[in-house]
Every structure is written in C-alpha cells, then in structure tokens.
N, C-alpha and C positions, 0 to 999 in steps of 0.2 A: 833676471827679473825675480823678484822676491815674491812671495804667495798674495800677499795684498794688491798688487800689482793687477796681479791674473787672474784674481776673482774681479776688482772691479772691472778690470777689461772683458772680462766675460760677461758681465753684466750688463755694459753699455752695447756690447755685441747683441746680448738677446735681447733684449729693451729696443733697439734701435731695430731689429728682423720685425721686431712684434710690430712697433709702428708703421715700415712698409708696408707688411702684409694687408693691418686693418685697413692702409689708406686706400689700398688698391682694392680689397674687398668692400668699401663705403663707395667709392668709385664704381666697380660695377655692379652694384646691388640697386643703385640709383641714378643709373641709365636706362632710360625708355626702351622696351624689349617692343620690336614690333614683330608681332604676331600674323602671318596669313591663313586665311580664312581658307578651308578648306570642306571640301562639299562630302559630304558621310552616305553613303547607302545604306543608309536603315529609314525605316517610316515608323516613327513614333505609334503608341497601340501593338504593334503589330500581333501581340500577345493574344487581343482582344478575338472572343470567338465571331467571325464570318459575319451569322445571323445573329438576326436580336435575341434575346431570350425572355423567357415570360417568369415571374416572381410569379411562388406559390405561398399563402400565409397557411396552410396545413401543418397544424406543430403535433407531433406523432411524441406519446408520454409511454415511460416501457417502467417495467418494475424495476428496479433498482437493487431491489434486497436480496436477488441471486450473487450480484458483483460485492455485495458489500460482503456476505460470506464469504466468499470465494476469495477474496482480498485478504479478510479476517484469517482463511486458514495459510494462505501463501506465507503470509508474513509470521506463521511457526511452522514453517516449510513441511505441512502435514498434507497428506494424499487425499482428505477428504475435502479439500478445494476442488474438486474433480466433480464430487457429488453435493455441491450449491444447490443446484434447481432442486432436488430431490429433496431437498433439506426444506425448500420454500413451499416447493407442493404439498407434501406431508403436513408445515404447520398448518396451510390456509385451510385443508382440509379436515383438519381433527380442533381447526381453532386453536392454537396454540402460539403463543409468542414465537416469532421467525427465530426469535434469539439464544431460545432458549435449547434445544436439541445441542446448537452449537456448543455452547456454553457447557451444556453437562458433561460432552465429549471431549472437550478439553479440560474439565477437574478430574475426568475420571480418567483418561488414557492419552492426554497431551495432543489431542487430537491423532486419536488411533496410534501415537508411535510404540505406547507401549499397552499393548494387549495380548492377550494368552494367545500364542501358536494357533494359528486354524481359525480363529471363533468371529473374525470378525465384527465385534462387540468393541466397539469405542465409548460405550455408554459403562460399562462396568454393572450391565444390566441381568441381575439374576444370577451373580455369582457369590456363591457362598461356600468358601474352602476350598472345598477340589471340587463342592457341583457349579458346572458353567455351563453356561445358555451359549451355545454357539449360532454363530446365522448362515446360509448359504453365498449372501452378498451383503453388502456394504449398506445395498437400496432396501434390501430386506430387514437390517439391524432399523435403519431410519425409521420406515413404515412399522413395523411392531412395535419399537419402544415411543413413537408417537401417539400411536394407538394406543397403548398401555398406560400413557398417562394422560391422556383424555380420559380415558373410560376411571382410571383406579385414583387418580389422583385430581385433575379439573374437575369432573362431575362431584367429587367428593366436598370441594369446596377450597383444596388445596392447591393453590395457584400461584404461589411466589416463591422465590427459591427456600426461604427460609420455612415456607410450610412443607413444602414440598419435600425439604430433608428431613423430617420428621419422622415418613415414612418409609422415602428412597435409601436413606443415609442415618439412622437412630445416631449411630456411635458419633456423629459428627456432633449431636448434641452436647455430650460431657467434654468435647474438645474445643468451648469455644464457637462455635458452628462454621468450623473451620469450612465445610464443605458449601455453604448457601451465601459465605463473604467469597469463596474462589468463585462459586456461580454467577453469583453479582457483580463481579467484577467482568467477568469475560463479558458478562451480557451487558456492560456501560459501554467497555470495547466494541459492541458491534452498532453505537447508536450510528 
C-alpha cells in the first residue's frame, strides 16, 4: 500500500471514530435523566441566632488621625508608628497641625531611621555640629519640640512650613527651600 493510500485510510478511520463518538454523545446528552428526589437534613436559617435581636441606631465617631499617622509612618517602615497617639495629643494640645511634627520628622531623620546614636531626636531639633539636644524618649522628643514651636514659632506668627523654615531650617533658604517643599509634601501625604 503506497503512502496516499494510508493517509487517506487514516483519515476516513478518524473521521468516521469522530462521527460515532459525537452520534452517541448527542444521543445521550438528550435523553431525559430522571432525577429522585431525596429528602436532606438540614433546616434552612439554621445559621440564624435562636432569639430575635434588637437594632441599635447609636453611631459611635472616633478620631481617625492617630491611624492615619500610624499608616503614614508604617508605610516608610519607621518605629514612630508606635508613637501616633502621642503625635495627636501633643498637637491638639499646643494647637498645631496633626500633620505637621510628622512631617518635619521625616525631612529631618526619615522618620527617626537616621538620628545621632542615643538622642532620640527624629526632629533634627537643636543640633548644631557636634552640639545635640538629646531626649530621654521618643514621647519626650514629641512633647518639647511641640511645645517649642508653639511657644517660638505659632505664637511668633510663623505657621506654614515655609515660614516656619525661616527660623527652624535658614540654610534651606539659599537651597531653593528645599526643606518647606519636603515639609509640604509629607504633610499632603498625611491628608
């Protein structure tokens, strides 16, 4: 048998399986299945609690601006996401924008990852050369440099970042005010 032969016989072979197959598969695809009904142990609900319950409309409102710091520092995997609340207390307290202690703490030391040995100063608060203001905690650094610009800097009249580096930050002046567009920026970050 020559190759033409054996290809078209193969061909009529598979062609001809195909059509079996489909006929018997159309066959019983479209025969009536009957189905018995069988009875289930379970009771619909059952999930449902026992007793009835009573709807309360008491909508209970919580600060929000400890989580949104705390968010703000997680997300530059810095340790003073720890210290949120602290962060919120000190500003309501000395009236200061929530946003802004963060904010300076991240232009000035990336949120505390890089601060001088010991000093716990994430503010880069009252360092000049080798003199550095070190703090005992973290809650301590917040409360002082909160306080310190309330009293040296809000009451003065200086209250945006870009006044505010006038005093905090001079040299950031002749650079563009590189240091009050980092400010302002983290502090859009934390709307």
């Amino acid at each position: 048998m020559d190759t033409k032969a054996t290809l078209v016989a193969a061909w009529f072979g598979t062609a001809w399986t195909a059509l079996v197959f489909a006929t018997v598969f159309f066959i019983y695809s479209s025969t009536p299945k009957v189905v018995t009904w069988q009875t289930q142990d379970f009771r619909l609900y059952a999930a449902l609690p026992q007793r009835g319950f009573e709807t309360v409309d008491n909508i209970t409102h919580s600060d929000g601006r400890a989580k949104i710091v705390e968010n703000f520092f997680q997300g530059y995997k810095s340790l003073l996401a720890n210290y949120s609340g602290t962060f919120i207390k000190v500003a309501d307290k000395y009236g200061l924008d929530y946003r802004l202690l963060p904010a300076i703490a991240m232009q000035e030391s990336n949120g505390a990852k890089k601060v001088i040995k010991d000093s716990k100063n994430p503010f880069g608060w009252g360092i000049y050369g080798s003199l550095v203001v070190k703090f005992t905690s973290w809650e301590e650094a917040i409360e002082r440099v909160g306080r310190s610009l309330k009293e040296d800097y809000l009451n003065q009249g200086l209250t945006t970042p870009q006044t505010i580096m006038t005093k905090y930050n001079p040299p950031s002046l002749t650079k563009g005010n590189i240091w009050a567009k980092g400010v302002s920026s983290f502090m859009e970050q934390l709307r």
